[in-house]
C-alpha positions as CSV (number, residue, x, y, z in Angstrom):
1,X,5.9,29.5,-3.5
2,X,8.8,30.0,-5.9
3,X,11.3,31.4,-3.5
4,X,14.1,28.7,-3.1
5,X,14.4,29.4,0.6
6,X,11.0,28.9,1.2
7,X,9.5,25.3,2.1
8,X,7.4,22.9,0.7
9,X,3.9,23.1,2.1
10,X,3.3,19.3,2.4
11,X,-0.3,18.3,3.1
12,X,0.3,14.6,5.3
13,X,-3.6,12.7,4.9
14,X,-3.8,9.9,7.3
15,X,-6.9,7.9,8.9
16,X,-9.8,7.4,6.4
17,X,-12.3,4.6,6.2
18,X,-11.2,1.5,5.4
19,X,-10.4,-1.4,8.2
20,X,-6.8,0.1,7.8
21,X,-7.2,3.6,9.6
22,X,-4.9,2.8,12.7
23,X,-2.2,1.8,10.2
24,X,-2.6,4.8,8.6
25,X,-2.0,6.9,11.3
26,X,1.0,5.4,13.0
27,X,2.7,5.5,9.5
28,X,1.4,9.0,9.6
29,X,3.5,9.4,12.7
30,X,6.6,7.9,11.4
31,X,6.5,10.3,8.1
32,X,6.0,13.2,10.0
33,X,9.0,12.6,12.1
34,X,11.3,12.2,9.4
35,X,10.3,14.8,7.2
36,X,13.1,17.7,7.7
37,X,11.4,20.9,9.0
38,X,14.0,22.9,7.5
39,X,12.6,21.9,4.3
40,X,9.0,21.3,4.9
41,X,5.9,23.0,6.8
42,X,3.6,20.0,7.4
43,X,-0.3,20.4,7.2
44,X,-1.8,17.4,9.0
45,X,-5.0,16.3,7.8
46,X,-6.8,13.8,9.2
47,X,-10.0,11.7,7.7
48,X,-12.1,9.6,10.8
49,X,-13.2,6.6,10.3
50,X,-16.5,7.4,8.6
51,X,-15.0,9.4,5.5
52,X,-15.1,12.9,7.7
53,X,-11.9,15.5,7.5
54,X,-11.3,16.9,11.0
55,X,-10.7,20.7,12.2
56,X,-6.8,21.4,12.0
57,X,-6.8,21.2,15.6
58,X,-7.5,18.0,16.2
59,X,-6.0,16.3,13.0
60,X,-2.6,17.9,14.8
61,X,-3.6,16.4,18.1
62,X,-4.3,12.7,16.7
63,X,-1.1,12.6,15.0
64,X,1.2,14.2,17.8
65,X,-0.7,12.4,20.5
66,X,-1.4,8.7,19.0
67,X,1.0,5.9,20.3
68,X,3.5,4.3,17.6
69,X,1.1,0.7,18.1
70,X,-1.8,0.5,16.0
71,X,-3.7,-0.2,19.3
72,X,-2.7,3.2,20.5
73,X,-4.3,5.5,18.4
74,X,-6.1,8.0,18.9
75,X,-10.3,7.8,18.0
76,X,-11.6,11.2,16.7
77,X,-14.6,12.9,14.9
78,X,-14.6,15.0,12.3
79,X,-17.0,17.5,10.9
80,X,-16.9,18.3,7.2
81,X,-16.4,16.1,3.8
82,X,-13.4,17.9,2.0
83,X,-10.6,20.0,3.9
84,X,-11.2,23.1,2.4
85,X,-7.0,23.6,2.8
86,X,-7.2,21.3,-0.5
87,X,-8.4,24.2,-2.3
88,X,-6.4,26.9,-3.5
89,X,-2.9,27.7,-3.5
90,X,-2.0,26.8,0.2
91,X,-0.5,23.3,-0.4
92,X,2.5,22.1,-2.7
93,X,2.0,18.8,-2.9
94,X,0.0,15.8,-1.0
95,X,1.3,12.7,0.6
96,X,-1.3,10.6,1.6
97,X,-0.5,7.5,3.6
98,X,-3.9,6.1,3.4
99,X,-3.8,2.7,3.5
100,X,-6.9,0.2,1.6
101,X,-10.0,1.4,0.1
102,X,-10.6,5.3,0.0
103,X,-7.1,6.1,0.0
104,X,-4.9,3.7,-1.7
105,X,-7.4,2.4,-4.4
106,X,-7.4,5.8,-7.0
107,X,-10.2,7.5,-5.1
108,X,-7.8,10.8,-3.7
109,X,-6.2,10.2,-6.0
110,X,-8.6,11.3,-8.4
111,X,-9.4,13.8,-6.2
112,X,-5.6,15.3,-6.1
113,X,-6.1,15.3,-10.0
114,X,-9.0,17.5,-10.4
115,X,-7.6,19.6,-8.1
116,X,-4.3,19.8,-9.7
117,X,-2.4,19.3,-6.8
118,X,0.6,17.2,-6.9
119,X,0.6,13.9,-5.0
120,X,2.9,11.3,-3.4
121,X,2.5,7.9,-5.2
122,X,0.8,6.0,-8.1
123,X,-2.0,7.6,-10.1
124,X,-6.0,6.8,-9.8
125,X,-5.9,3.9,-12.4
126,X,-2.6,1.9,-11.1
127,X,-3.9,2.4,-7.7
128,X,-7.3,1.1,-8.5
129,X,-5.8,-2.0,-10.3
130,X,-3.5,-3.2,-7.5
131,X,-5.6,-2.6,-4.8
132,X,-7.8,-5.1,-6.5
133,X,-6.2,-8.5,-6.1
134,X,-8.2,-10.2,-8.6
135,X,-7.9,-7.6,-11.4
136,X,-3.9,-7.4,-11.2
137,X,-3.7,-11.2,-11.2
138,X,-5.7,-11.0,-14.3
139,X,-3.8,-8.1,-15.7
140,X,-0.5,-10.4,-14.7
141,X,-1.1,-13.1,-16.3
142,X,-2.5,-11.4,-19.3
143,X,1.2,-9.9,-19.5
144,X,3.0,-13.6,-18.5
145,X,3.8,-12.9,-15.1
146,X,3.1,-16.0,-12.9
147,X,0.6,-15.4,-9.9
148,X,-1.0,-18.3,-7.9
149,X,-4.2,-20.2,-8.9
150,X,-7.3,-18.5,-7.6
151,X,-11.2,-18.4,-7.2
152,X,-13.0,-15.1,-7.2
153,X,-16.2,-14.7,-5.2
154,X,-18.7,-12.1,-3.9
155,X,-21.6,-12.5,-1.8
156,X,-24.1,-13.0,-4.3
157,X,-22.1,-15.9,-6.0
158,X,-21.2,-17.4,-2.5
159,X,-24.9,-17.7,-1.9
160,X,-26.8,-18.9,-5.4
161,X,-23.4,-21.4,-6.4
162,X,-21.8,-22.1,-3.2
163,X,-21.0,-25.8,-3.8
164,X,-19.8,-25.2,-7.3
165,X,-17.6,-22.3,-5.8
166,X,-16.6,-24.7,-2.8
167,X,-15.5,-27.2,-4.9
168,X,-14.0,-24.9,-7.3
169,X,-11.6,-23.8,-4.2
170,X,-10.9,-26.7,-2.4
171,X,-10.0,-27.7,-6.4
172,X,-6.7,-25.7,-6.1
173,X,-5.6,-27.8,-3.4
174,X,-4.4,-27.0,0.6
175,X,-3.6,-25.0,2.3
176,X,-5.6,-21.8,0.7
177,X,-5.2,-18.1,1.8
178,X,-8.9,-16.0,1.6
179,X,-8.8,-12.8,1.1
180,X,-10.6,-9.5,0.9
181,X,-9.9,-8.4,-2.7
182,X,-9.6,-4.9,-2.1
183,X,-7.9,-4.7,1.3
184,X,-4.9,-4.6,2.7
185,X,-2.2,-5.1,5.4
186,X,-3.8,-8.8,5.8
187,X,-6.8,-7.3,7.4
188,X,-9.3,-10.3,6.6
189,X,-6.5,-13.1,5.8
190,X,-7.5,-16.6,7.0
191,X,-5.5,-19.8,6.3
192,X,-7.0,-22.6,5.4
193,X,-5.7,-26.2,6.0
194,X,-8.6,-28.2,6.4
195,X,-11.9,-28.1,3.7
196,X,-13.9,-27.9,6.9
197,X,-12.7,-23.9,7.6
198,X,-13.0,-22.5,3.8
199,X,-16.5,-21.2,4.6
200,X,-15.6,-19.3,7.9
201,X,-12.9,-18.0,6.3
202,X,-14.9,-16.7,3.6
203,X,-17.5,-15.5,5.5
204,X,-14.8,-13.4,7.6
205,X,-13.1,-12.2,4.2
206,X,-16.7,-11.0,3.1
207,X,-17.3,-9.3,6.2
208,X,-14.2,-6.7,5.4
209,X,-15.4,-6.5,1.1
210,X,-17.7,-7.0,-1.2
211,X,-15.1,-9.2,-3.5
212,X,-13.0,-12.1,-1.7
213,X,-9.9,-13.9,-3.6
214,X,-9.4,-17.7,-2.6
215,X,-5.7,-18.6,-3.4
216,X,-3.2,-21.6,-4.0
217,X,-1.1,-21.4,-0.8
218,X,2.4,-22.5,-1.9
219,X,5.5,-24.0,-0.5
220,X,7.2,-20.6,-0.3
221,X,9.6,-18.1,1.3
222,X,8.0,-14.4,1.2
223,X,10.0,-12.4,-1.1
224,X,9.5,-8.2,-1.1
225,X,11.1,-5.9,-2.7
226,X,10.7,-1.8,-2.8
227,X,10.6,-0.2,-6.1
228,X,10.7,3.6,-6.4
229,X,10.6,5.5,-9.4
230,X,8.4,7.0,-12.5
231,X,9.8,6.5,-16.0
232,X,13.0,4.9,-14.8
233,X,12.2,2.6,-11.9
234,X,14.9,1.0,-9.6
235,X,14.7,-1.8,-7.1
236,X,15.5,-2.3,-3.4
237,X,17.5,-5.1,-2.4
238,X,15.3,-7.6,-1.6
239,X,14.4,-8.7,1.8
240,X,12.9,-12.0,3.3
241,X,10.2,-12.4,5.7
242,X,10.0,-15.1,8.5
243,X,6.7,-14.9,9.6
244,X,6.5,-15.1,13.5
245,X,2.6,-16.8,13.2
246,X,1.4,-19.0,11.0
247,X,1.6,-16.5,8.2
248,X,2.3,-12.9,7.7
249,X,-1.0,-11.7,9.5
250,X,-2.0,-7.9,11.3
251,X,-0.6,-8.7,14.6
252,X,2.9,-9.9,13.1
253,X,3.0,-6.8,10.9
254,X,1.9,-4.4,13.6
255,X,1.6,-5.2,17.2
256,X,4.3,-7.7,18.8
257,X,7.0,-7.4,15.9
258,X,7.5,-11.4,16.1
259,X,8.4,-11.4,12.6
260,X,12.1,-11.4,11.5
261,X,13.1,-9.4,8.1
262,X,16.4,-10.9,6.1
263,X,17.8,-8.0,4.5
264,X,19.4,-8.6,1.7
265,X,17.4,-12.0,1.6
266,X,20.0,-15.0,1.7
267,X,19.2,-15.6,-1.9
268,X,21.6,-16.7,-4.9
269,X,23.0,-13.2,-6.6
270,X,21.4,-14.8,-9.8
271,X,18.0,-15.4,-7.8
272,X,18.5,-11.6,-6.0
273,X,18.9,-10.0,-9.8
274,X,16.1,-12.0,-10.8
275,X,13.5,-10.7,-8.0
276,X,14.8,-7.1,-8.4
277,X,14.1,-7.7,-13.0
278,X,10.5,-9.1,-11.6
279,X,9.8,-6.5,-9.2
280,X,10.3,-3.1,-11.9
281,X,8.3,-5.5,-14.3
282,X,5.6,-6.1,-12.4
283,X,5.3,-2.2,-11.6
284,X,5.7,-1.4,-15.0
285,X,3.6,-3.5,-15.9
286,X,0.5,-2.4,-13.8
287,X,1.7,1.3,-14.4
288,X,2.7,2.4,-11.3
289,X,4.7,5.5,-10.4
290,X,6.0,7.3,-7.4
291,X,6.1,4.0,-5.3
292,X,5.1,0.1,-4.6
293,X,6.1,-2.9,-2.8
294,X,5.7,-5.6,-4.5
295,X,5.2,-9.0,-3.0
296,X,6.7,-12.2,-4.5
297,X,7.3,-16.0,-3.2
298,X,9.9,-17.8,-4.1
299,X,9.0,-21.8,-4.2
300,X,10.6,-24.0,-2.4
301,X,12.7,-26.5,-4.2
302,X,12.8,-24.1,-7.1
303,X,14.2,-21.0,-8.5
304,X,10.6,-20.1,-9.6
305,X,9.4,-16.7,-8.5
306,X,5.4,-15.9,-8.4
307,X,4.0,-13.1,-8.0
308,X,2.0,-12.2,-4.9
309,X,0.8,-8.6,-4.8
310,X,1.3,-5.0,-5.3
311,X,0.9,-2.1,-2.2
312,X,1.1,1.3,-3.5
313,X,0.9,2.9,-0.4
314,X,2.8,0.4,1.4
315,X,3.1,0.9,5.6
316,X,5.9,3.9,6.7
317,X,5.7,2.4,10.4
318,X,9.1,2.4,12.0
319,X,8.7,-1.5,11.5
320,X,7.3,-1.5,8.2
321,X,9.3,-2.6,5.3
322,X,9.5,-0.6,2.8
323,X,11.8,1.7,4.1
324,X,13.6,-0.7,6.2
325,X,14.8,-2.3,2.4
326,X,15.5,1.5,0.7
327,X,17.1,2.1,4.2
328,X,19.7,-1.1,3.6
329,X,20.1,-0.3,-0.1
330,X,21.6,3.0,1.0
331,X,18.6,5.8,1.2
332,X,17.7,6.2,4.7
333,X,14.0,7.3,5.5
334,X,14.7,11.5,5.6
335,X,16.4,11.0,2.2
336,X,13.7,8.5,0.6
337,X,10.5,10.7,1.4
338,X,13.0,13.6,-0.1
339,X,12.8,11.7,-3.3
340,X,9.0,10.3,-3.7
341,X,8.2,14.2,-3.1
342,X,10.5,15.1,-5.6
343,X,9.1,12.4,-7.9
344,X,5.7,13.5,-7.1
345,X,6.2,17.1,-8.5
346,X,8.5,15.5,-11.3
347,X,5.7,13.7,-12.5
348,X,3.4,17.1,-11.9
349,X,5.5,19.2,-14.1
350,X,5.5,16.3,-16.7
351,X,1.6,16.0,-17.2
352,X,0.2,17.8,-20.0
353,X,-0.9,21.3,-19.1
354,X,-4.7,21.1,-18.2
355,X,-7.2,24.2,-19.0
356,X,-7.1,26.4,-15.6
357,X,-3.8,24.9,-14.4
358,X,-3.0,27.7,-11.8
359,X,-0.5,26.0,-8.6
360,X,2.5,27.4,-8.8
361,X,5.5,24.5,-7.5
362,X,8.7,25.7,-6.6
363,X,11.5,24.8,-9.3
């Protein structure tokens, strides 16, 4: 496609297999509305929730039919492993909004690299270090970034050390927050104020992964901040989030919309510059490209910053906040998907030339 006045065949890849899939198709939804037609033919392409691409037919139906709640999607079947439309020359570039494992933890990724096709978004090895919360806190504090105090378990250890383990967490002091390490959206998230909960918690945590992450909870407002770029990375303002329930959980991200998002935060424009230095550090730090949110608290009774997390493929609801904050630091959603594709084929154009390199991208 090198013709100027022809548009950018943009595969959208939505559903998959992780606890996540209903996410991923209602931010499907809200990409697909705000992608200018003029400028784009979009090729739907939809993975159930057992790992299976569906017929073009029906990927168009789920994500023109689905509801914009997570509770009104769409369920559907599909009937082969790859999309053959991958192959070939018939796409420009991907833009997966797969959220959690098999989408935003480097497996398509590496999929979209041996297939040479450009792709929205960090590549396979920052997307397989953030989506593990206990690797990027060790990769964090291995470059001096402050992260909270935490245990890391599997079921294996649970079972033949569990007192140790228990002990080991309750160390750390209360409240704790148990997480699946490799999951996201705080699917799995359980808050735990008394000793007497940590195990249900855990249990429930194991139940969504194989790897859980028991944290310090700490006295702290929810910082988050956007960052967008590849060599030269730039930060949204940052925004604040006042949980509606007893933390930022599913429902308050997804269903009811109890939560309220500050934007700019009420911080100190020494504390704001600070968040926005952290934020480009941390995703420079883990090497990501294309996009991330990234998650910090601020303590209370300090001006000390920690970092919480990294989300490469952060939600695109109409609720979410990733583009809510690029939206109030002056790029509104049309124009911010305009620039991660750009950035995607930017960062295409920039890799070395691989043996058999044949997709031709429009200049």
């Amino acid at each position: 496609m090198a013709a100027s006045d022809k548009k950018l065949r943009v595969a959208l890849i939505f559903g998959g297999r992780s606890g996540e899939h209903d996410v991923s198709v209602v931010s499907a939804r809200s990409v697909a509305a705000a992608l200018d037609r003029n400028r784009y033919e979009i090729t739907p392409l939809a993975i159930d929730r057992g790992g299976r691409w569906a017929d073009p037919d029906t990927a168009a139906r789920v994500l023109t039919e689905s509801g914009d709640r997570t509770d009104q999607v769409l369920t559907f079947e599909g009937k082969s492993k790859l999309d053959q439309r991958l192959l070939g020359n018939d796409l420009d570039v991907a833009f997966p909004v797969l959220h959690g494992p098999y989408g935003e933890d480097g497996t398509i990724q590496g999929l979209f690299e041996m297939l040479d096709l450009p792709y929205v978004g960090c590549d396979p090895t920052a997307s397989a270090v953030c989506m593990d919360k206990a690797l990027a806190k060790r990769l964090l504090v291995q470059a001096g970034l402050k992260t909270p105090g935490w245990v890391e378990l599997d079921r294996n250890s649970w079972s033949d050390a569990h007192d140790d383990l228990r002990t080991r967490c309750l160390a750390l002091g209360l409240p704790l927050f148990v997480k699946p390490a490799r999951l996201g959206s705080s699917v799995g998230i359980s808050r735990v104020g008394e000793a007497s909960a940590l195990d249900e918690a855990v249990e429930k945590a194991l139940s969504h992964g194989r790897t859980v992450v028991v944290e310090r909870g700490l006295d702290a407002r929810e910082i988050e901040i956007a960052v967008l770029g590849n060599e030269q990375p730039r930060a949204s303002v940052p925004g604040e989030v006042i949980s509606g329930h007893e933390f930022y959980d599913y429902e308050d991200k997804y269903l009811d919309d109890s939560c309220e998002l500050h934007a700019p935060a009420p911080l100190e424009p020494e504390q704001a510059a600070a968040a926005r230095r952290l934020a480009v550090e941390v995703y420079s730090s883990l090497g990501c490209a294309g996009m991330a949110r990234v998650d910090l608290f601020l303590e209370r009774g300090s001006d000390d910053f920690w970092v919480n997390e990294v989300n490469t493929i952060p939600g695109f609801t109409s609720i979410s906040m990733y583009p809510r904050l690029w939206g109030l630091t002056g790029l509104p959603y049309p124009t911010l998907l305009d620039e991660l594709i750009r950035l995607a084929l930017e960062r295409h154009r920039g890799a070395p030339d691989y043996v058999g390199r044949s997709r031709q991208i429009p200049s």
